[in-house]
C-alpha positions in Angstrom: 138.1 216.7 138.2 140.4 218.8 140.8 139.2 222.2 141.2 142.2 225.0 140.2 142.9 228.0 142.3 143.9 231.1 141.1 147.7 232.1 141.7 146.3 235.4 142.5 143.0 237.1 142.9 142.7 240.8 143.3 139.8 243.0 142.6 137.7 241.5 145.6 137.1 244.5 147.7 135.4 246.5 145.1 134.1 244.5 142.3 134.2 246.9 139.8 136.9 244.8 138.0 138.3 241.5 139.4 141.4 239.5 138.5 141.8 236.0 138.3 145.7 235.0 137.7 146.3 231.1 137.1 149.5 231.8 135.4 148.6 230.5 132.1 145.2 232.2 132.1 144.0 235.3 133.4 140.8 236.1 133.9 138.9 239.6 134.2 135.8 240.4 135.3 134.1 243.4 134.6 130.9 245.5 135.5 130.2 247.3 132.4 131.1 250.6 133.1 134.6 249.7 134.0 134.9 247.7 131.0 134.0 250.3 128.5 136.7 253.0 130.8 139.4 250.3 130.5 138.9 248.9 126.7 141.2 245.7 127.6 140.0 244.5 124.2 141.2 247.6 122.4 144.7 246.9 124.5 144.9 243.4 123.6 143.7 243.2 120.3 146.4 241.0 118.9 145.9 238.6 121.8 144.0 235.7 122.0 140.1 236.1 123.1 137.3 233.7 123.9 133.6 234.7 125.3 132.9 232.2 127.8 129.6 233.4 128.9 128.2 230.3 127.5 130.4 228.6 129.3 129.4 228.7 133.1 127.1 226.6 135.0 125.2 227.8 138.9 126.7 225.1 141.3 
């Protein structure tokens, strides 16, 4: 399976919140206390959401 790269990636520097754009995804990252100041899920509660948490593996 190819690996995908991000179109865009920022957030880096601090990681307090990073951004992963891959155009038809995007990705956020969060420690928790800049995910209860920025309430993305109270922003985008008509969009589409899925906890992938369960979902990752350690390479």
């Amino acid at each position: 399976m190819p690996e995908e790269k991000p179109w865009h990636v920022e957030g880096l520097d601090n990681l307090g919140w990073v951004l992963m754009d891959y155009v038809n995804a995007v990705i956020h990252i969060f420690q928790p206390d800049q995910r209860d100041f920025y309430s993305l899920e109270r922003l985008w509660a008509d969009g589409k959401s899925e906890v992938v948490e369960d979902h990752i593996t350690a390479e």
